[in-house]
C-alpha positions in Angstrom: -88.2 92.6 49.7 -88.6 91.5 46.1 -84.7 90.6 45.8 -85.1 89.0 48.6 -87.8 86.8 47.5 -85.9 86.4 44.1 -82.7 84.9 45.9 -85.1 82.6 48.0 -86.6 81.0 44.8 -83.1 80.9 42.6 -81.8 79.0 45.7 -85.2 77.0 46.0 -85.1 76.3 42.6 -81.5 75.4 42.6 -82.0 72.8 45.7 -84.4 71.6 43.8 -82.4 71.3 40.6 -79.7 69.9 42.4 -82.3 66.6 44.0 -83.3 65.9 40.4 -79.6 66.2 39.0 -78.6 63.7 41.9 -81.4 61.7 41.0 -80.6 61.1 37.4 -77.7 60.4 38.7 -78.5 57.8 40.7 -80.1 56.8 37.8 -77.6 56.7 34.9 -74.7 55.8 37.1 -74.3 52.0 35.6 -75.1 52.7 32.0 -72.2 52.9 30.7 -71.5 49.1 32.0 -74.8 48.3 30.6 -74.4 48.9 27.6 -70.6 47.8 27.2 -71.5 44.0 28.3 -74.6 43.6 26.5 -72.7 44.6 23.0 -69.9 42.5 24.5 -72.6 39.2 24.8 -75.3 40.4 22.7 -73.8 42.1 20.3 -74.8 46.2 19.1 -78.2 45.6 18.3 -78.8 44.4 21.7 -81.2 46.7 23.5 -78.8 47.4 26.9 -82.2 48.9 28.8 -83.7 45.0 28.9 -80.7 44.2 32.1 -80.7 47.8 33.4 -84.9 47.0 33.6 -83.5 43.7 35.1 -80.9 45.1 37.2 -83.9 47.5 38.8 -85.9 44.8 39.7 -83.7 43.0 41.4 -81.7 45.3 43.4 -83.6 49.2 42.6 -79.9 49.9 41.2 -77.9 49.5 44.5 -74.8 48.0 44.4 -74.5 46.7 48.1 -77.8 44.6 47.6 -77.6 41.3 49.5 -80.6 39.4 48.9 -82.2 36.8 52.1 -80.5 33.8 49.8 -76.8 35.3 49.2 -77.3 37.1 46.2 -75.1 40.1 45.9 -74.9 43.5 44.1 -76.8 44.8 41.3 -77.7 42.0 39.3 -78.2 39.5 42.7 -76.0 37.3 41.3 -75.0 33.7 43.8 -71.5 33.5 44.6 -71.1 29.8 43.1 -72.5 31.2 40.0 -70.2 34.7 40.1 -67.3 32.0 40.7 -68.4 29.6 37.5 -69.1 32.8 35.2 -65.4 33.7 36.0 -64.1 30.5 35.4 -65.5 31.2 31.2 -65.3 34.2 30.9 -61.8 35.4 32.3 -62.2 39.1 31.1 -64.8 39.4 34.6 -61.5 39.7 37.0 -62.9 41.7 39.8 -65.2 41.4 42.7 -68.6 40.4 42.5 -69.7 43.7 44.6 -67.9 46.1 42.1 -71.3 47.1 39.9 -69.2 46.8 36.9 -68.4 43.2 37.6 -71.6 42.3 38.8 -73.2 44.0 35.6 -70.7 42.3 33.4 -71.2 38.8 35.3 -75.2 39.4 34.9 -75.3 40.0 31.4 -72.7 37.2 30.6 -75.0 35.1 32.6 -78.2 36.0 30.8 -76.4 34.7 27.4 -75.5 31.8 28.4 -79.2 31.5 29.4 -80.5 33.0 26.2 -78.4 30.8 24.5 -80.0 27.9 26.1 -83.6 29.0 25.3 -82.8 29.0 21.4 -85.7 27.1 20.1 -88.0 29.0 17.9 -90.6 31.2 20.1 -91.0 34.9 19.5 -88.4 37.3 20.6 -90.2 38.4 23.6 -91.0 35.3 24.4 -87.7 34.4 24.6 -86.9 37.3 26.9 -88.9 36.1 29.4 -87.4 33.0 29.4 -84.0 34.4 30.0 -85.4 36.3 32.6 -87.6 33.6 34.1 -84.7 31.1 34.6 -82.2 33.9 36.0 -85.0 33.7 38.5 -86.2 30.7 39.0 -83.7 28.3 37.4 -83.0 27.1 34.3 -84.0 23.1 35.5 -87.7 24.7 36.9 -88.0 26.5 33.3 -87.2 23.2 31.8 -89.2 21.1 34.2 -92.5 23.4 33.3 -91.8 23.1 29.5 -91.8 19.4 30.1 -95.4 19.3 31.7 -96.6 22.3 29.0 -95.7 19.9 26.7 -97.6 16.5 28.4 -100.4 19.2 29.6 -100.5 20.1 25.5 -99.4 23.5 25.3 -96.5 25.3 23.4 -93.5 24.6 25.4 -92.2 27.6 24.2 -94.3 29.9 24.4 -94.0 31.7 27.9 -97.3 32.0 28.3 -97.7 28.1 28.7 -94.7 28.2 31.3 -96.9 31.2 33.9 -99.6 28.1 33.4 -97.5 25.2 34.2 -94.4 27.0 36.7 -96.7 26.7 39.6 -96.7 23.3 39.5 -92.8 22.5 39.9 -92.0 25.5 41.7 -95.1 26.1 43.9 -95.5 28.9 45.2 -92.2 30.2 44.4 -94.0 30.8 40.4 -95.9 34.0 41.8 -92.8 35.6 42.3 -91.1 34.0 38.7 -94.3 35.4 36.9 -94.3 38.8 38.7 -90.2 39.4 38.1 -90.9 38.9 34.5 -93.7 40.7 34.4 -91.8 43.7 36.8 -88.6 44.1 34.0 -91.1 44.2 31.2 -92.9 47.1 33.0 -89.7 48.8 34.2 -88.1 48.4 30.1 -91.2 50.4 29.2 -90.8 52.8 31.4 -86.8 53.4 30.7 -87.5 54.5 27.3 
């Protein structure tokens, strides 16, 4: 009877083992593409974890995603814009549902965007507004620095944009504010 019971919990525990190794898995799958295209557009400094944390919030890591809008795969990225990242950057030659693709289009995407948001701010600042316009457009992130500015605030502080977004985008801001606000939440968590 005591084997017995033995062999039930070393194949209990093994079940079990095998869930959490799956789960990691699940997990870890993409971060080898993570953290290939952020030293590729961010250089090795780069903290890869910041897009996995984005990737999570806007798919929960599954590659067949397909978002109410069109957005596809991991990163929910538009056709059109999968199409124009292409068109610079010709080492992204495959389709925009391969994870590795869609990872290497996201980041790639969030440079350009980063690259935009250059003026001086603090780093996490910055962040968010990479982050912010991958969500709610780079013209509305634009739009609400223009009325921080008229309103008085520091355009560039993304505090003064979660004040001012809800007046170009409307009600569409809650969920700007909250995705921003979601990756800096998952990030912690990751490390």
């Amino acid at each position: 009877m005591i084997k017995l019971i033995a062999v039930l919990c070393l194949f209990w525990a093994g079940e079990i083992f095998a869930e959490k190794f799956k789960q990691y898995n699940d997990v870890t799958r993409y971060d080898h593409y993570f953290s290939k295209y952020t030293k590729r557009n961010f250089g090795p400094a780069f903290n890869w974890h910041r897009f996995k944390a984005q990737a999570i919030a806007e798919s929960a890591l599954k590659s067949n995603a397909k978002s109410h809008v069109g957005a596809i795969g991991l990163m929910q990225i538009m056709p059109a814009t999968y199409e124009e990242i292409t068109k610079r950057h010709r080492y992204i030659k495959g389709n925009s549902n391969s994870p590795k693709w869609n990872i290497a289009a996201g980041v790639s995407y969030n440079r350009s965007i980063w690259n935009l948001f250059k003026a001086e701010r603090p780093f996490q600042d910055r962040l968010n507004f990479t982050y912010g316009a991958y969500n709610a457009g780079k013209g509305n992130i634009i739009k609400a620095q223009k009325k921080a500015k008229k309103a008085g605030l520091d355009p560039n502080l993304w505090r003064s944009i979660e004040l001012t977004l809800p007046k170009v985008t409307r009600k569409h801001s809650k969920e700007t504010i909250t995705y921003v606000k979601k990756i800096q939440t998952i990030k912690q968590e990751l490390k």
